[in-house]
KOLGU-4560 file (N, C-alpha, C; in nm, 3 decimals, padded with zeros to 5 digits):
<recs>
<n_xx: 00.081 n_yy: -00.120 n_zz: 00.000 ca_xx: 00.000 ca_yy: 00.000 ca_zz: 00.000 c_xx: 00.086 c_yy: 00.126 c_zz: 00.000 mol: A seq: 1 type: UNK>
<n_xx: 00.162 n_yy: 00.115 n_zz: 00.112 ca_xx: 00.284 ca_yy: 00.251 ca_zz: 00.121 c_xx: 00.310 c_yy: 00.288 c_zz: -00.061 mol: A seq: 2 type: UNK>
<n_xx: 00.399 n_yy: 00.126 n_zz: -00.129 ca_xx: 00.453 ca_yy: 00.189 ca_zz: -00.242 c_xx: 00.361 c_yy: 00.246 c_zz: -00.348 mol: A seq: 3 type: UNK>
<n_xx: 00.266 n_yy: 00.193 n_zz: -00.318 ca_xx: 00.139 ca_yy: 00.248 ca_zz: -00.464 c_xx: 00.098 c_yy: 00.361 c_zz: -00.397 mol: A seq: 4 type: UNK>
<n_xx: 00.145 n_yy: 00.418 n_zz: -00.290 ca_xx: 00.080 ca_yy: 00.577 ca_zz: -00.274 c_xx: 00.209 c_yy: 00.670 c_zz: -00.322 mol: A seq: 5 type: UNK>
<n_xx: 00.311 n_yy: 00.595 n_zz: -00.288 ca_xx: 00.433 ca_yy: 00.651 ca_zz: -00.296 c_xx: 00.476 c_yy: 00.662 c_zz: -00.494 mol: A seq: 6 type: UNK>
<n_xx: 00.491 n_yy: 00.569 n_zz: -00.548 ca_xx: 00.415 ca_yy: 00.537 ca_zz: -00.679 c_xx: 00.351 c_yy: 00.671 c_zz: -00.703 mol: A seq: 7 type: UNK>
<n_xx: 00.215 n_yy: 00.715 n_zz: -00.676 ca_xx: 00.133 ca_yy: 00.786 ca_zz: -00.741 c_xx: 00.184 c_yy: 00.917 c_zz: -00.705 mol: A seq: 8 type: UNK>
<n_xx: 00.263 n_yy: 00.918 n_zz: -00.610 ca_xx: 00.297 ca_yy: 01.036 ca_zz: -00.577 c_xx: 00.399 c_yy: 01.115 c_zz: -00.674 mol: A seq: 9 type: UNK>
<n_xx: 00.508 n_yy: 00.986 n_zz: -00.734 ca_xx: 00.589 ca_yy: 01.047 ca_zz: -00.803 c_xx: 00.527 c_yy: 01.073 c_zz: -00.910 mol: A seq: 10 type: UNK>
<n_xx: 00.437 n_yy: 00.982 n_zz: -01.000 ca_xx: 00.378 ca_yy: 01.013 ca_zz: -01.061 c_xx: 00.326 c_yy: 01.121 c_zz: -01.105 mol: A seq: 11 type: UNK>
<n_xx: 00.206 n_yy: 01.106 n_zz: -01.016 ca_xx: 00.118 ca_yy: 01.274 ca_zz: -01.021 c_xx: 00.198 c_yy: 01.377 c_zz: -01.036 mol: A seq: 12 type: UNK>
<n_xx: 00.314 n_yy: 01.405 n_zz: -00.913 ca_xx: 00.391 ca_yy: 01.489 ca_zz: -00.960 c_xx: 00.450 c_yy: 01.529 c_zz: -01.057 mol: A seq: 13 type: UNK>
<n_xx: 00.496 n_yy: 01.470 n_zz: -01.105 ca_xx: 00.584 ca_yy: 01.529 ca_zz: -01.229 c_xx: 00.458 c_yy: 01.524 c_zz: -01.362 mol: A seq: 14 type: UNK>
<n_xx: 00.337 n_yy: 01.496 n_zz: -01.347 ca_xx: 00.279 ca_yy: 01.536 ca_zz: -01.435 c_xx: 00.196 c_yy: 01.671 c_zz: -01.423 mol: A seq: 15 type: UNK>
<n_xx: 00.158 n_yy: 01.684 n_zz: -01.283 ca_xx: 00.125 ca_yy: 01.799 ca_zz: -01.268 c_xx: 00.215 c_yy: 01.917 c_zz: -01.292 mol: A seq: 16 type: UNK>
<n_xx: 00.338 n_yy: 01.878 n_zz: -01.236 ca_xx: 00.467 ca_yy: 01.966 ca_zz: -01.267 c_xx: 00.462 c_yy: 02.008 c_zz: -01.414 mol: A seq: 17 type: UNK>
<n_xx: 00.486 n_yy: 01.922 n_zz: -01.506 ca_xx: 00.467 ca_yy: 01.884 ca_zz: -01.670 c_xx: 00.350 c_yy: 02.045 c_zz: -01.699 mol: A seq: 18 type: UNK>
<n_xx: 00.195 n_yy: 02.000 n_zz: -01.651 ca_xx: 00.102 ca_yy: 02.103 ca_zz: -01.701 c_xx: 00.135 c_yy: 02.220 c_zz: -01.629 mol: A seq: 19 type: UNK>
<n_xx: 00.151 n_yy: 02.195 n_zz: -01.509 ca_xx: 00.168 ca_yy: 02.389 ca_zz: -01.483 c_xx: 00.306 c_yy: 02.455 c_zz: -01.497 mol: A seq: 20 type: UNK>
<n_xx: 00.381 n_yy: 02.370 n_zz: -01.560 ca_xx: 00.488 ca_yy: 02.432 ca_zz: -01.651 c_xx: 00.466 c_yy: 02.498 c_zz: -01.786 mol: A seq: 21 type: UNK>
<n_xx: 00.368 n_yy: 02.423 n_zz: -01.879 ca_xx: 00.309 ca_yy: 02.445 ca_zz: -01.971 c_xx: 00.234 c_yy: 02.562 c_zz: -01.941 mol: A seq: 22 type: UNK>
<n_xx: 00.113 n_yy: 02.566 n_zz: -01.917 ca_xx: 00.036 ca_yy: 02.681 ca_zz: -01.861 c_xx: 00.105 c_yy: 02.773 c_zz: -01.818 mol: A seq: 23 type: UNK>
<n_xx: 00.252 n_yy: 02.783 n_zz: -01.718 ca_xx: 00.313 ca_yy: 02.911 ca_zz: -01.724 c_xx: 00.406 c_yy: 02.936 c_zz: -01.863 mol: A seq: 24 type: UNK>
<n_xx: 00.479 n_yy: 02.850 n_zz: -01.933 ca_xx: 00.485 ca_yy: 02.936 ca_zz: -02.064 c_xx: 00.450 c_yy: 03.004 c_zz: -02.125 mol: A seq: 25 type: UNK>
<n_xx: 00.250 n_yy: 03.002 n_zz: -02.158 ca_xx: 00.129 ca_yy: 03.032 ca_zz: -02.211 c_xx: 00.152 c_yy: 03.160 c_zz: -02.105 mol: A seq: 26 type: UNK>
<n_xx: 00.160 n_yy: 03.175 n_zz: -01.971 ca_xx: 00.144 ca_yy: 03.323 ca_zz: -01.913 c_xx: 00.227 c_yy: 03.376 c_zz: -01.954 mol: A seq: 27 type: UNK>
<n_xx: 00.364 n_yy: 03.327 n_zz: -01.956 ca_xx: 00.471 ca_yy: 03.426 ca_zz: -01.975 c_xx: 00.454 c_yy: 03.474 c_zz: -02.077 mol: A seq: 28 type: UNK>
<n_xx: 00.443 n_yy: 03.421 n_zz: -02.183 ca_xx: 00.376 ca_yy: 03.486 ca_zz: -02.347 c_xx: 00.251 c_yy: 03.573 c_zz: -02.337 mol: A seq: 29 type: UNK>
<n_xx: 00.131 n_yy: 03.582 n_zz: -02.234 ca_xx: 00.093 ca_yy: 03.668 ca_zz: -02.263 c_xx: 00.132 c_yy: 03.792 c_zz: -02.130 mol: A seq: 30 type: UNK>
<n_xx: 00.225 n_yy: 03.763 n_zz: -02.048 ca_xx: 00.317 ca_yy: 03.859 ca_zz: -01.972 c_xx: 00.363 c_yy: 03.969 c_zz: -02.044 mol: A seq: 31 type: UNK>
<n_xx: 00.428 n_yy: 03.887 n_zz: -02.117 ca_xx: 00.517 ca_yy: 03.954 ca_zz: -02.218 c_xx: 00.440 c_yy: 04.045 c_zz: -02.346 mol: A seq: 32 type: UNK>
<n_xx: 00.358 n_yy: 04.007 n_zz: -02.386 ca_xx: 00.214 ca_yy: 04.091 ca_zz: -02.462 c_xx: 00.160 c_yy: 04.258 c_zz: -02.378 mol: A seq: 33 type: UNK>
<n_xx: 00.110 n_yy: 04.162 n_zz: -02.281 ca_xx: 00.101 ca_yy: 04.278 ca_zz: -02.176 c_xx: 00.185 c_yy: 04.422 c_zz: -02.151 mol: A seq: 34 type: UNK>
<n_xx: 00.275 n_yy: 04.337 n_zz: -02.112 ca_xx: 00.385 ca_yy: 04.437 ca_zz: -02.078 c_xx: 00.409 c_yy: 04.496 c_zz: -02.205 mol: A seq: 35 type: UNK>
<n_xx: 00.406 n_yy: 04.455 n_zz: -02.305 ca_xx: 00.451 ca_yy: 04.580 ca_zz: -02.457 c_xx: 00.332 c_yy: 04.681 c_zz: -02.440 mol: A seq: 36 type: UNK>
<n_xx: 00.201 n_yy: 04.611 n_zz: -02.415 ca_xx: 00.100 ca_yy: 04.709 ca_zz: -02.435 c_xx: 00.106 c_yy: 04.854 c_zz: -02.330 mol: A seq: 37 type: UNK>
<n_xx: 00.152 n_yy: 04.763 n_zz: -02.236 ca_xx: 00.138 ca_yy: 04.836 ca_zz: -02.110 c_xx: 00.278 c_yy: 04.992 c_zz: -02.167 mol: A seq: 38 type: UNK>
<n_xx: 00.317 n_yy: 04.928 n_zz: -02.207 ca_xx: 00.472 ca_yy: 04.994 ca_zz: -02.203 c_xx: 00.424 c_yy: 05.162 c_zz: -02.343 mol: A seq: 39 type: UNK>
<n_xx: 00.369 n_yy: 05.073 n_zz: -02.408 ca_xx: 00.299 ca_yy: 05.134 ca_zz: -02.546 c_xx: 00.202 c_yy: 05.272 c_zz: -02.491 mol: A seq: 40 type: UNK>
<n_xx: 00.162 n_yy: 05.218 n_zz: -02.385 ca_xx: 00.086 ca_yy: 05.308 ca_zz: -02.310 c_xx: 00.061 c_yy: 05.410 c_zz: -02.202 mol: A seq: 41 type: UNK>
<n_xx: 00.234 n_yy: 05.393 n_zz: -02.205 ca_xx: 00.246 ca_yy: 05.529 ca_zz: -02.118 c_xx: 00.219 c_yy: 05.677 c_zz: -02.115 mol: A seq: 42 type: UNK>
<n_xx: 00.213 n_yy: 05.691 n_zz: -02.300 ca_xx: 00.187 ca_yy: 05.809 ca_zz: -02.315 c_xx: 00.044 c_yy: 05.885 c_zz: -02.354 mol: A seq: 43 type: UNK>
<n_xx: -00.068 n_yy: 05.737 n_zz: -02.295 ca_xx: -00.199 ca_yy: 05.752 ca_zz: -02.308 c_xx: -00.254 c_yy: 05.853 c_zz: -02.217 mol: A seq: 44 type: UNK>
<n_xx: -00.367 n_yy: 05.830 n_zz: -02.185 ca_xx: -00.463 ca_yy: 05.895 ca_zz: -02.092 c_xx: -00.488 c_yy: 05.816 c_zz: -01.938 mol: A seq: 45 type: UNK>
<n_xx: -00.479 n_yy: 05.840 n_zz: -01.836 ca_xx: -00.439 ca_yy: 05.759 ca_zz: -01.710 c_xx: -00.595 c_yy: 05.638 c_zz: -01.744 mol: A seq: 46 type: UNK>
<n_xx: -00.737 n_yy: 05.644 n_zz: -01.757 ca_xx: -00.746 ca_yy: 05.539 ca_zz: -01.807 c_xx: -00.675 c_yy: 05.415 c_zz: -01.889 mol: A seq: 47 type: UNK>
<n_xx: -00.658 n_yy: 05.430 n_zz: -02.017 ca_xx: -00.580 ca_yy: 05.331 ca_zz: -02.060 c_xx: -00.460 c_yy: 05.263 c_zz: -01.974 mol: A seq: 48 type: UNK>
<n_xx: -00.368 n_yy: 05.380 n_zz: -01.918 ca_xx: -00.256 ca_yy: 05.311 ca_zz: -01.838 c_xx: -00.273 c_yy: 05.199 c_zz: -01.758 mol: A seq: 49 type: UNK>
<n_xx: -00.422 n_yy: 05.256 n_zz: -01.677 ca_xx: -00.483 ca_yy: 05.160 ca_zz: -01.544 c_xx: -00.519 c_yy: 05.043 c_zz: -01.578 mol: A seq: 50 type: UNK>
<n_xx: -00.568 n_yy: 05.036 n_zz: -01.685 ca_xx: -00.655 ca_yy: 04.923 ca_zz: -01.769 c_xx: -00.547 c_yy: 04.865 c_zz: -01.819 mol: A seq: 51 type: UNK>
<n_xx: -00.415 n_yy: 04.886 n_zz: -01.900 ca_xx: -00.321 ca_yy: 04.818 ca_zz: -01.923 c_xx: -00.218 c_yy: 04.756 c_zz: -01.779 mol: A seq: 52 type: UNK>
<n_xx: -00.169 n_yy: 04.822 n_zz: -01.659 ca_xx: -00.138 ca_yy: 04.823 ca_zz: -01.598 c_xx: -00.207 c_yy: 04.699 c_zz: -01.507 mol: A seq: 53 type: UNK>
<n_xx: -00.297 n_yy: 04.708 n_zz: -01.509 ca_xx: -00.414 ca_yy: 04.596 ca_zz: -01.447 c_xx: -00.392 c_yy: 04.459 c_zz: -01.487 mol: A seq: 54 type: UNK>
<n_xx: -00.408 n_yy: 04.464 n_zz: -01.656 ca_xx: -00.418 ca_yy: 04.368 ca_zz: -01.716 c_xx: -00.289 c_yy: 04.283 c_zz: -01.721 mol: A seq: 55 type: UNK>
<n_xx: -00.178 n_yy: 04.367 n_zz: -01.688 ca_xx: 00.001 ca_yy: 04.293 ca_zz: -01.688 c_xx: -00.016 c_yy: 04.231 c_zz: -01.493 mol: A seq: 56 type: UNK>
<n_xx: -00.076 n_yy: 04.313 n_zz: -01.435 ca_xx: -00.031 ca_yy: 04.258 ca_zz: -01.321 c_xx: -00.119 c_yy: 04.138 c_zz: -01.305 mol: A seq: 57 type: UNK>
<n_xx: -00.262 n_yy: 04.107 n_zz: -01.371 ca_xx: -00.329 ca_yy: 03.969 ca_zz: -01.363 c_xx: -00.217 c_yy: 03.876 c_zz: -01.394 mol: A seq: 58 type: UNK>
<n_xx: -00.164 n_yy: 03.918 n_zz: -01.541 ca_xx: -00.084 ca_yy: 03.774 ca_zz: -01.598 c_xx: 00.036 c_yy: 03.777 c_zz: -01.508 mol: A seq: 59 type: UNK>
<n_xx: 00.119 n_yy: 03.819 n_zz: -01.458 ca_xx: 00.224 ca_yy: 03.834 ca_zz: -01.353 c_xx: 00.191 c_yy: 03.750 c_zz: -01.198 mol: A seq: 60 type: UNK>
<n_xx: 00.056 n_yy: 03.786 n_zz: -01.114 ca_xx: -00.010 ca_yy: 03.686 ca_zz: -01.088 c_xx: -00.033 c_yy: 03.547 c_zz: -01.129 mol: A seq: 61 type: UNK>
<n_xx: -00.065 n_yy: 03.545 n_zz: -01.245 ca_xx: -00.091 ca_yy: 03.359 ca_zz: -01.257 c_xx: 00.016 c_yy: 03.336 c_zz: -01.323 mol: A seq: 62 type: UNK>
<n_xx: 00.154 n_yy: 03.370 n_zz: -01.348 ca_xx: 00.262 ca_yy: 03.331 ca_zz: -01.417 c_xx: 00.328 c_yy: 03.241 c_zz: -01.254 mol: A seq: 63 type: UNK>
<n_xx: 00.354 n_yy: 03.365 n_zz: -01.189 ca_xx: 00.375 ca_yy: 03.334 ca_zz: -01.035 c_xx: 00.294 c_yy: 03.199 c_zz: -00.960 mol: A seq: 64 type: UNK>
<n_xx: 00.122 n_yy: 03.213 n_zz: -00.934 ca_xx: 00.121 ca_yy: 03.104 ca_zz: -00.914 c_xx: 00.113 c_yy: 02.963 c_zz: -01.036 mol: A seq: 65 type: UNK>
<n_xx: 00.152 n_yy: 02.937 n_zz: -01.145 ca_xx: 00.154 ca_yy: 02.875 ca_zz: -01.195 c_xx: 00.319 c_yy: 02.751 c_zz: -01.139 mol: A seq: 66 type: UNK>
<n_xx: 00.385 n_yy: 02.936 n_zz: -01.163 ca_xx: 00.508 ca_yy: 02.852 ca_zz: -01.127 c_xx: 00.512 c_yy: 02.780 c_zz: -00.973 mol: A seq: 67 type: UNK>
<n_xx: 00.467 n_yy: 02.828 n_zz: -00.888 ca_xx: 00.453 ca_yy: 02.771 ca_zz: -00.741 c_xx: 00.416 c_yy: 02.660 c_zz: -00.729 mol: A seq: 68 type: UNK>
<n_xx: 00.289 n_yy: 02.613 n_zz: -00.840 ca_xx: 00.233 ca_yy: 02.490 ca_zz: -00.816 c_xx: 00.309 c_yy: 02.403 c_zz: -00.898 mol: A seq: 69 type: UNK>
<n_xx: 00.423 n_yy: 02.387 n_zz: -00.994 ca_xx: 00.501 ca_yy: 02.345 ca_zz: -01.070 c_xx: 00.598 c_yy: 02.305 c_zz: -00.939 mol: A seq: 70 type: UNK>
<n_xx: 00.633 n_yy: 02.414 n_zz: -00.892 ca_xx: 00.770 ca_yy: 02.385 ca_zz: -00.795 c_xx: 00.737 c_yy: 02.243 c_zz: -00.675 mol: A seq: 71 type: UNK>
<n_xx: 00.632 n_yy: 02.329 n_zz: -00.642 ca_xx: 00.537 ca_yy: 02.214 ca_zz: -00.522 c_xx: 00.490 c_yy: 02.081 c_zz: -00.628 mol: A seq: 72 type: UNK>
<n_xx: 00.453 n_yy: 02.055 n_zz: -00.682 ca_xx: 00.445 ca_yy: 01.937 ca_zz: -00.774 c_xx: 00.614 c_yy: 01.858 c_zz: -00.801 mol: A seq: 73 type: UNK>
<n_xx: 00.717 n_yy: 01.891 n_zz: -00.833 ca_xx: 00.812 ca_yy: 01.891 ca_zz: -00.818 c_xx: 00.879 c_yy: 01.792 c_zz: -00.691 mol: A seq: 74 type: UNK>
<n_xx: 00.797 n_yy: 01.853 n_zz: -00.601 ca_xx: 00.856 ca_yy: 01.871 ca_zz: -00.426 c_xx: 00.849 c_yy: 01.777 c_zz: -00.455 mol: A seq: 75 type: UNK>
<n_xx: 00.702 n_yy: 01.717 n_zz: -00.441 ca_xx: 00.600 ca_yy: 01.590 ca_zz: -00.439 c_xx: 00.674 c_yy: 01.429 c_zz: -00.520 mol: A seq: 76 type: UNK>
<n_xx: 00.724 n_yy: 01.490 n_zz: -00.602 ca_xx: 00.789 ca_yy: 01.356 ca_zz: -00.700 c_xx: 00.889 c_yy: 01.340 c_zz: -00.665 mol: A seq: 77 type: UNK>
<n_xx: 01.002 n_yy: 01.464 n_zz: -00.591 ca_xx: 01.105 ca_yy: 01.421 ca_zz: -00.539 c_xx: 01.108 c_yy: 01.323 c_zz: -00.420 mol: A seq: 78 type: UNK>
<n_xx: 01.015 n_yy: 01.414 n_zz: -00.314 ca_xx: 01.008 ca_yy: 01.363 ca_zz: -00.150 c_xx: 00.982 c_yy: 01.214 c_zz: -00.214 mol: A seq: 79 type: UNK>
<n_xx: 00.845 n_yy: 01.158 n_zz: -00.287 ca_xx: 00.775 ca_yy: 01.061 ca_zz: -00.315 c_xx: 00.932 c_yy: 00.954 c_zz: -00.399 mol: A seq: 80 type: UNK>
<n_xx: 00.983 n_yy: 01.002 n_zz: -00.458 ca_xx: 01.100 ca_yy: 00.915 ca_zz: -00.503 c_xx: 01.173 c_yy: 00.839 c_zz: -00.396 mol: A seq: 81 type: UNK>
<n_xx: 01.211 n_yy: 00.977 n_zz: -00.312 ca_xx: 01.332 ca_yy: 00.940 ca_zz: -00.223 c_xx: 01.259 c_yy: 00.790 c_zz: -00.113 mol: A seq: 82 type: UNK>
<n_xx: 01.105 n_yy: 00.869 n_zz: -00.091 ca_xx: 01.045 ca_yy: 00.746 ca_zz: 00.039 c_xx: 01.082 c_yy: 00.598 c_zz: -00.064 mol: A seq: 83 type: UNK>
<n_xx: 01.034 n_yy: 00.624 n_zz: -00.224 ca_xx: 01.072 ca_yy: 00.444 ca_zz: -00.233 c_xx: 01.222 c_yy: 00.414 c_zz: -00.225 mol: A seq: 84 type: UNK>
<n_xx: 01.333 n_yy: 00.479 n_zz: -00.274 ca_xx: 01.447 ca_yy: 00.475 ca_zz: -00.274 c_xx: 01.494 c_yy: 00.429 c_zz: -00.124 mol: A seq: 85 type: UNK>
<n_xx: 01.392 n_yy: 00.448 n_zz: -00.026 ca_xx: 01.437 ca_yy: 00.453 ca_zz: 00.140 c_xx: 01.354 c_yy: 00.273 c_zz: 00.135 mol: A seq: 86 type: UNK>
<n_xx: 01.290 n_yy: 00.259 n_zz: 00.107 ca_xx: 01.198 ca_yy: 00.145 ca_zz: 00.107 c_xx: 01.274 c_yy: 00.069 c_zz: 00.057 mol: A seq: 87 type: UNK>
<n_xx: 01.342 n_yy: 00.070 n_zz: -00.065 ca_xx: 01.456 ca_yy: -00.051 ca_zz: -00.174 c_xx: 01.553 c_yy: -00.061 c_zz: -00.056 mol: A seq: 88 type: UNK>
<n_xx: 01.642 n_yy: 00.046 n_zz: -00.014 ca_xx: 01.743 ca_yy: 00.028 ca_zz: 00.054 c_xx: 01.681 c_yy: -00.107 c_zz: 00.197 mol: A seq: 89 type: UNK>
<n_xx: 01.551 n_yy: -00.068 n_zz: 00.284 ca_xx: 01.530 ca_yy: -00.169 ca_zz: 00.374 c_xx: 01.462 c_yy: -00.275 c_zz: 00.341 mol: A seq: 90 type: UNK>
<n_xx: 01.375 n_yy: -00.300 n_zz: 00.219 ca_xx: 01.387 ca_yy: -00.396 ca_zz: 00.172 c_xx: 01.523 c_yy: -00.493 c_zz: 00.126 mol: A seq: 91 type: UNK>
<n_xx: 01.650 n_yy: -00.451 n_zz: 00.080 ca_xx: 01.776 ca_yy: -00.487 ca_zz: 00.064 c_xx: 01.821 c_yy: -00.528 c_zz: 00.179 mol: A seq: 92 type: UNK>
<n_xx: 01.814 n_yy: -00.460 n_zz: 00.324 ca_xx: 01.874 ca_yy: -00.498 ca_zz: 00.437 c_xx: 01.842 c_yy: -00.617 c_zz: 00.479 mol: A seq: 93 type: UNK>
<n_xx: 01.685 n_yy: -00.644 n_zz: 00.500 ca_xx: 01.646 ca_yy: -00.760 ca_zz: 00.539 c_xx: 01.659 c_yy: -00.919 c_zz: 00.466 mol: A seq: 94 type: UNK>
</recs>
């Protein structure tokens, strides 16, 4: 039971890792959109700025947590590796 949780753990992880890696590429590209517009728009009317300004700090937000849940997904496949790697070794002892 331990190893099939331990199993799914590495698993899951690195696939979840996998998509919200993906999904933050997709932010950073439209980060990076943003920010031209935003940049384009300095010499607007303080509407537009706000409304551009707004719209860069949403994608900056989910670039951020995208990457967080990538890192923590990550965690998950490592910690989850090492417990079976600890399991082979005392399985070996006995």
């Amino acid at each position: 039971m331990t190893r099939a949780l331990l199993w799914f753990g590495v698993v899951s992880g690195f696939l979840f890792c996998a998509l919200c890696s993906y999904y933050s590429l997709l932010d950073w590209g439209e980060l990076r959109r943003a920010y031209a517009v935003f940049s384009v728009s300095q010499d607007g009317d303080l509407k537009t700025v706000f409304v551009a300004e707004a719209r860069q700090n949403i994608h900056r937000i989910n670039l951020f947590a995208d990457v967080v849940w990538a890192l923590l997904s990550a965690i998950l496949a490592v910690v989850s590796a090492v417990g079976l790697a600890i399991l082979r070794r005392l399985d070996e002892k006995k």
